[in-house]
MIZANU-954810 format. One record per residue: residue number from 1; residue in three letters; x, y, z of N, C-alpha, C in turn. Coordinates in steps of 0.001 Angstrom, whole numbers. Layout:
% MIZANU-954810
+-----+-----+---------+---------+---------+---------+----------+---------+---------+---------+---------+
!   i !  aa !  n_east ! n_north !    n_up ! ca_east ! ca_north !   ca_up !  c_east ! c_north !    c_up !
+-----+-----+---------+---------+---------+---------+----------+---------+---------+---------+---------+
! NUM ! ALA !       X !       Y !       Z !       X !        Y !       Z !       X !       Y !       Z !
...
+-----+-----+---------+---------+---------+---------+----------+---------+---------+---------+---------+
***
This chain:
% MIZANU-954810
+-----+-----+---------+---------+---------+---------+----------+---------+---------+---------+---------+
!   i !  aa !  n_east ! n_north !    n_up ! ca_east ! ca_north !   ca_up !  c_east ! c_north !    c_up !
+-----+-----+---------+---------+---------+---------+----------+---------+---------+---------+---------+
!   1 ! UNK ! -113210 !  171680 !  163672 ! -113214 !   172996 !  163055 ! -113335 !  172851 !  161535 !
!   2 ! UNK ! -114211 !  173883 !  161160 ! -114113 !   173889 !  159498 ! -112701 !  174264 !  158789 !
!   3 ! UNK ! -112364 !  173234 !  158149 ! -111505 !   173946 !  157027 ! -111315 !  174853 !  156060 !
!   4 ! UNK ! -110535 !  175871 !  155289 ! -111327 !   176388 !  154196 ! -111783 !  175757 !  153258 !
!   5 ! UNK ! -111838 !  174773 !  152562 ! -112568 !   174176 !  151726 ! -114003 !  173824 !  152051 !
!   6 ! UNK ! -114393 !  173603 !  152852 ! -115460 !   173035 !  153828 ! -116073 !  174603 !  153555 !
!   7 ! UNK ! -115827 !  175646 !  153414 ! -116569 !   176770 !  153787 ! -118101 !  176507 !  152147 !
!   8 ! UNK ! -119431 !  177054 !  152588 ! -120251 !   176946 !  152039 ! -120493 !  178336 !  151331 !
!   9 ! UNK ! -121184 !  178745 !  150514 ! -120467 !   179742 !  149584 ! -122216 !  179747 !  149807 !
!  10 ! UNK ! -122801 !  181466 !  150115 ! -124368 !   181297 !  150838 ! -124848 !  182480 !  149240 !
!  11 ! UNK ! -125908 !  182429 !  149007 ! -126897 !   182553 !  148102 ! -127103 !  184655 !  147741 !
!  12 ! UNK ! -126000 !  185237 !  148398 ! -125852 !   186604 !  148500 ! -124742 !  186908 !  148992 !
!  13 ! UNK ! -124456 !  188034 !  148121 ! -123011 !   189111 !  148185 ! -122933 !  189759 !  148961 !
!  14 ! UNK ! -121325 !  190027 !  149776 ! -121226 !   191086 !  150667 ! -121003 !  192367 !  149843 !
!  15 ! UNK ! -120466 !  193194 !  150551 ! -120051 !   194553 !  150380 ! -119084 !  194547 !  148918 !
!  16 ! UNK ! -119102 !  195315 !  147714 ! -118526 !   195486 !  146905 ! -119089 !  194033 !  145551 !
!  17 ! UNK ! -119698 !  193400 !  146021 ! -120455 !   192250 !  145718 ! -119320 !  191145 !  145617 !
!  18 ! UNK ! -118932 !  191054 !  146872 ! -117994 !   189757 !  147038 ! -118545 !  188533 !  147717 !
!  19 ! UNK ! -117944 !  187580 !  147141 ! -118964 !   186535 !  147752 ! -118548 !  186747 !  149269 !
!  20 ! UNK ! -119719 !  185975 !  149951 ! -120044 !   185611 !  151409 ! -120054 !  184397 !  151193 !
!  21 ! UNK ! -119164 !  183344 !  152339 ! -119217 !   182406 !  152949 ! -119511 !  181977 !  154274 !
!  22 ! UNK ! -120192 !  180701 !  154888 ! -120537 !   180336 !  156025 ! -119542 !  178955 !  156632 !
!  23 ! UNK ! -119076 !  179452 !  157637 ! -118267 !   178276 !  158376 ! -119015 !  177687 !  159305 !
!  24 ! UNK ! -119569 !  176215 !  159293 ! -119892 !   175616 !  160086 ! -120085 !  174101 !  160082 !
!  25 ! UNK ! -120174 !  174000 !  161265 ! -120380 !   171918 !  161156 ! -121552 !  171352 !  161376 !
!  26 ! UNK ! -122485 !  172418 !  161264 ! -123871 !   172107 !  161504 ! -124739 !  172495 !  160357 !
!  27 ! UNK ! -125445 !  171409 !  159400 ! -125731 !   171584 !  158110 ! -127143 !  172082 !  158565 !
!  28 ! UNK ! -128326 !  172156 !  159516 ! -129026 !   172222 !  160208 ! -129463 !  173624 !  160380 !
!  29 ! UNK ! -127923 !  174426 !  160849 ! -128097 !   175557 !  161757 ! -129008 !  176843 !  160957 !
!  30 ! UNK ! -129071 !  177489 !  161782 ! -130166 !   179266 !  161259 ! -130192 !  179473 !  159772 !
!  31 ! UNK ! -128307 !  179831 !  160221 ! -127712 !   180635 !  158669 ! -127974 !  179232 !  157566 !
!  32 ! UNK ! -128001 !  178254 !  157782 ! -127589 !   176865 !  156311 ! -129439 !  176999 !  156320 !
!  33 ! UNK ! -130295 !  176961 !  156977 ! -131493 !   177018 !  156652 ! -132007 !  178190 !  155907 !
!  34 ! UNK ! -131430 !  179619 !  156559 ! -131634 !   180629 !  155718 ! -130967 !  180687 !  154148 !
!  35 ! UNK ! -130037 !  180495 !  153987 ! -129187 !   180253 !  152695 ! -130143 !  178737 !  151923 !
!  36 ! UNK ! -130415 !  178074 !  152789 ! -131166 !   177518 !  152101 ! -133111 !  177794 !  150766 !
!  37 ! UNK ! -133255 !  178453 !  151957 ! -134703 !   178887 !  151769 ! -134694 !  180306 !  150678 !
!  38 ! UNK ! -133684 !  180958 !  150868 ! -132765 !   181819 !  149890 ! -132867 !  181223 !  148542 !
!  39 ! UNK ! -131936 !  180236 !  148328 ! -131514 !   179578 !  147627 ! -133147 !  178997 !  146796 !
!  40 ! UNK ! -133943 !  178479 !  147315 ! -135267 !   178078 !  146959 ! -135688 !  178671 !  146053 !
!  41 ! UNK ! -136110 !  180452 !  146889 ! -136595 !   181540 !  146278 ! -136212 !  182045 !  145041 !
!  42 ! UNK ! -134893 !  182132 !  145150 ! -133912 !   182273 !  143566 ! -134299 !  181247 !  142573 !
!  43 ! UNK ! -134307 !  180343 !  142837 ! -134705 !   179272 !  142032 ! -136036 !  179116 !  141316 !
!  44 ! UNK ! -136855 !  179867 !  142415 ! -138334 !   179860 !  142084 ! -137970 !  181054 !  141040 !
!  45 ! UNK ! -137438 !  181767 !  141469 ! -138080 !   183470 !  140617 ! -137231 !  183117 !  139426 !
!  46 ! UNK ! -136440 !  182443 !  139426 ! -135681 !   182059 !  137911 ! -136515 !  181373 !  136618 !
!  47 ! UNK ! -137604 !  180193 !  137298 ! -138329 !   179417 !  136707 ! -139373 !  180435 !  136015 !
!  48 ! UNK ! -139817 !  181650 !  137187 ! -140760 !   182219 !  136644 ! -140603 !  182918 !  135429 !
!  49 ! UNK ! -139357 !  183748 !  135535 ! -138871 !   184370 !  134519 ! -138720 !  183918 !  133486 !
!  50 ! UNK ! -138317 !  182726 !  133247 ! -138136 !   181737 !  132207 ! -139606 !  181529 !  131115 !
!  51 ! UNK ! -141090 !  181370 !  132089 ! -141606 !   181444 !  131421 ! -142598 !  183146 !  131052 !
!  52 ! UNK ! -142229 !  183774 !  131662 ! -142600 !   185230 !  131225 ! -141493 !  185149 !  129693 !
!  53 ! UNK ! -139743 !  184858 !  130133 ! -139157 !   185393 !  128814 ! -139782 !  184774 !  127668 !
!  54 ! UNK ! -140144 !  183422 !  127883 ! -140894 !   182455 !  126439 ! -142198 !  183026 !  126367 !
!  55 ! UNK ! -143083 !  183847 !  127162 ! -144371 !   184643 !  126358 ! -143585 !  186089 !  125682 !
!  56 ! UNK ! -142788 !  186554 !  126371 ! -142466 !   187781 !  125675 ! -141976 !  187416 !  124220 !
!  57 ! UNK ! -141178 !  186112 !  124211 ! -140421 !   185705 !  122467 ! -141375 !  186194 !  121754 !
!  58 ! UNK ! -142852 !  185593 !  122136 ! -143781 !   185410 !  121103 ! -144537 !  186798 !  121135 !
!  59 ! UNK ! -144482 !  187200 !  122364 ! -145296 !   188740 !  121983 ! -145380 !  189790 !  121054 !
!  60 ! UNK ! -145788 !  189794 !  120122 ! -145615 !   191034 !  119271 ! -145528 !  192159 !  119586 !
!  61 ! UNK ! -146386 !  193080 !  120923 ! -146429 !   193849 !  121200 ! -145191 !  194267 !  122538 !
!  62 ! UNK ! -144412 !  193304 !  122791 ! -143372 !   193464 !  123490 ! -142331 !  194499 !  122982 !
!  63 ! UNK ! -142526 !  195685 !  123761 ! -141244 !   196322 !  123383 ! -139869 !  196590 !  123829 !
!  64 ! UNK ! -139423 !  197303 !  122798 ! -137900 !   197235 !  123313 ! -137559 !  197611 !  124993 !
!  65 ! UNK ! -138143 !  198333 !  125561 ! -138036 !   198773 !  126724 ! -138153 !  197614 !  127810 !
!  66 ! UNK ! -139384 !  196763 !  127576 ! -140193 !   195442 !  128095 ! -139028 !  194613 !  127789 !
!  67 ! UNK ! -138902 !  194395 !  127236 ! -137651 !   193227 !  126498 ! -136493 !  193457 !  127357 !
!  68 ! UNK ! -135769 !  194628 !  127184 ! -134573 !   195594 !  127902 ! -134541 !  194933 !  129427 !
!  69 ! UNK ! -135761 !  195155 !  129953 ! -135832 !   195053 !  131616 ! -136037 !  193465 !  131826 !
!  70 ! UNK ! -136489 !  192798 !  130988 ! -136774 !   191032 !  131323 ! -135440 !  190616 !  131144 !
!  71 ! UNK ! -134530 !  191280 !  130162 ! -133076 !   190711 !  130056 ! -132565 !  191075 !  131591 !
!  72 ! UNK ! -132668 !  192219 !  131826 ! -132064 !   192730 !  133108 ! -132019 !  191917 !  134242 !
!  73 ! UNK ! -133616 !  191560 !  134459 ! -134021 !   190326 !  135513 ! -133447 !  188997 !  135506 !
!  74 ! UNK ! -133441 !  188626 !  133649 ! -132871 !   187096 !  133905 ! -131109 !  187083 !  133851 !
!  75 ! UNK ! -130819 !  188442 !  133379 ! -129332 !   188360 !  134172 ! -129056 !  188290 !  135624 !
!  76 ! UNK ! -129827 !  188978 !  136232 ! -129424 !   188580 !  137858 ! -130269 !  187428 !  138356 !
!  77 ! UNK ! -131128 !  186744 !  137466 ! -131549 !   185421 !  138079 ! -130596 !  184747 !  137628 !
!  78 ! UNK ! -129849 !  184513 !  136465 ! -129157 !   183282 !  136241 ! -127341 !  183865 !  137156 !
!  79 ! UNK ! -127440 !  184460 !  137345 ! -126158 !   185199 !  138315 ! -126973 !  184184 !  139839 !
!  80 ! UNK ! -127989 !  184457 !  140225 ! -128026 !   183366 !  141478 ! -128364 !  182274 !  140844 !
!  81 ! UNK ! -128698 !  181734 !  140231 ! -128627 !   180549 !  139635 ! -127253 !  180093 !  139538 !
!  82 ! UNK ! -126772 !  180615 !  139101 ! -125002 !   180010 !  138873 ! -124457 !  180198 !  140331 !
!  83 ! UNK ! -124667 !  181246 !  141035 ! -124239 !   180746 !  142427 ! -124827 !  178898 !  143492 !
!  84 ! UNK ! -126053 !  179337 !  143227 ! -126321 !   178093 !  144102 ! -126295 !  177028 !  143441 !
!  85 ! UNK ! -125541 !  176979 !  141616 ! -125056 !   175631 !  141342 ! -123905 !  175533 !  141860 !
!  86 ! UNK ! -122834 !  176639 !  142228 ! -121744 !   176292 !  142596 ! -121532 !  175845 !  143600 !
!  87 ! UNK ! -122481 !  176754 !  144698 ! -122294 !   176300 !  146033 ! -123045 !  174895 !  145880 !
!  88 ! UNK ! -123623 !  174051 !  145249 ! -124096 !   172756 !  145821 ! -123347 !  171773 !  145338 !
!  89 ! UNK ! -122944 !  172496 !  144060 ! -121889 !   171360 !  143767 ! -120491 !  171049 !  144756 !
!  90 ! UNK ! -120103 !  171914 !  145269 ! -118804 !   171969 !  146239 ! -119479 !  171436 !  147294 !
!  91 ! UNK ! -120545 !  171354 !  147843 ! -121331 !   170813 !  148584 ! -121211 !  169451 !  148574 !
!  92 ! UNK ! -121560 !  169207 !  147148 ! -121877 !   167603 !  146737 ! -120435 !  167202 !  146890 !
!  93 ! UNK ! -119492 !  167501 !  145963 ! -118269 !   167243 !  145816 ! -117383 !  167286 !  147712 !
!  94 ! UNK ! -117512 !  167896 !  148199 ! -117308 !   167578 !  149902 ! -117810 !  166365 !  150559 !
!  95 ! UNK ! -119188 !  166400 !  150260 ! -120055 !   165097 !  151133 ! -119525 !  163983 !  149734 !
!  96 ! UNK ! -118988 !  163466 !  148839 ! -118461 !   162491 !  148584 ! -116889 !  162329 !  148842 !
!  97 ! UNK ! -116213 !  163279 !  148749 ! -115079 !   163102 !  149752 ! -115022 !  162512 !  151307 !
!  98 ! UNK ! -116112 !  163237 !  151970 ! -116182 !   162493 !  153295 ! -116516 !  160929 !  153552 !
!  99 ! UNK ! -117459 !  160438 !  152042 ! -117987 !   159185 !  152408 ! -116745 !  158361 !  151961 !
! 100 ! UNK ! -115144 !  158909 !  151229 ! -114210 !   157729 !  150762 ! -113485 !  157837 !  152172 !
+-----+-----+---------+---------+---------+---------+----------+---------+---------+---------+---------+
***
């Protein structure tokens, strides 16, 4: 049986935006593949943003409004970004506990 520590902390919020966790012993299963592929996507759309925000620096014609809404985006990209560093690090930090 999973312990609570063992629980995996998955790539989206429940209700009230509390985290969601997954209990299982199968790194394999539906949900760890979906949270995975999740997890990907966030990652991707973070990179992208990153380089839209470095053309907007330079844009002159970027306005405040344009500017306003790219902040908006890379706040909730780096919000899953900071989730799926956490969850992999507790990840990582588990699977080297198991190997002492």
């Amino acid at each position: 049986m999973t312990t609570p520590s063992e629980l995996r902390l998955l790539p989206w919020s429940g209700p009230e935006g509390k985290p969601c966790y997954l209990s299982t012993d199968a790194s394999g299963g539906y949900m760890s593949r979906l949270a995975d592929n999740i997890e990907a996507v966030q990652l991707g759309t973070a990179a992208e943003l990153l380089v839209e925000a470095s053309d907007a620096l330079v844009d002159q014609e970027a306005g405040p409004e344009d500017v306003r809404q790219l902040a908006k985006e890379l706040t909730g990209a780096l919000r899953d970004v900071i989730r799926v560093a956490t969850s992999r690090g507790h990840l990582l930090a588990l699977n080297e506990h198991r190997r002492i």
